[in-house]
C-alpha positions in Angstrom: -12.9 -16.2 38.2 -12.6 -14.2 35.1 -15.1 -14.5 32.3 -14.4 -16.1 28.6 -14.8 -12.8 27.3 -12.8 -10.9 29.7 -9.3 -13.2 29.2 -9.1 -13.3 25.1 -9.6 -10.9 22.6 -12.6 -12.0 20.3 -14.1 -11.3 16.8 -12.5 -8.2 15.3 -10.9 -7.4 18.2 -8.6 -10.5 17.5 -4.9 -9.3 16.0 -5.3 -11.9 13.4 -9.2 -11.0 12.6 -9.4 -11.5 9.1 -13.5 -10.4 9.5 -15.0 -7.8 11.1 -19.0 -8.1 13.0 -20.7 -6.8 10.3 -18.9 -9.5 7.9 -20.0 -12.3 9.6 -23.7 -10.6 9.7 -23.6 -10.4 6.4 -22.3 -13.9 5.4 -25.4 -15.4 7.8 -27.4 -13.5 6.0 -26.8 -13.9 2.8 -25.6 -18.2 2.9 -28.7 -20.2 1.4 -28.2 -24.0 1.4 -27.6 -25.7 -1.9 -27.8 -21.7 -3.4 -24.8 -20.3 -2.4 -21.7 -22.5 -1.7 -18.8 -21.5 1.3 -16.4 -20.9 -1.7 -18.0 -18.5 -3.2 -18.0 -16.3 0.4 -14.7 -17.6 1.1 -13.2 -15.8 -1.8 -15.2 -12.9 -1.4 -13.8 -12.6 1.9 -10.3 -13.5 1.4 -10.2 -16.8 4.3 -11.3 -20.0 3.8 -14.2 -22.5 3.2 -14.2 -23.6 6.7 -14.3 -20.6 8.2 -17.2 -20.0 6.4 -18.4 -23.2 7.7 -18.1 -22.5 11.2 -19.3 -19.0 10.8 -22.6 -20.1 9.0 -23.0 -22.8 11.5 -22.1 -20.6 14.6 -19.3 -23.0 15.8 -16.8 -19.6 16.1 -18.2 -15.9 16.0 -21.0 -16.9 18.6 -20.7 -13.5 20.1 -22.5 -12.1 17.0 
């Protein structure tokens, strides 16, 4: 049986990737609670506030 990561492109390698690696680094390095909203990344960044979410909270990008 074939792996997750062997059946989908993920990440940057994604047609549609918006981000690259080093872009989600960066945003989970930089986010502080209460200090620097999602929106502020978000338009930084060019994709939305939930994407931000997910990123900061490692619901997507878990490869990174």
């Amino acid at each position: 049986k074939p792996r997750p990561e062997e059946t989908y492109a993920r990440g940057e390698a994604h047609y549609f990737a918006k981000l690259t690696d080093e872009d989600v680094r960066d945003i989970r390095a930089r986010y502080v609670p209460y200090k620097v909203g999602y929106a502020n990344f978000a338009k930084e960044y060019g994709v939305s506030k939930t994407v931000i979410h997910l990123i900061v909270h490692r619901k997507t990008w878990t490869h990174v």
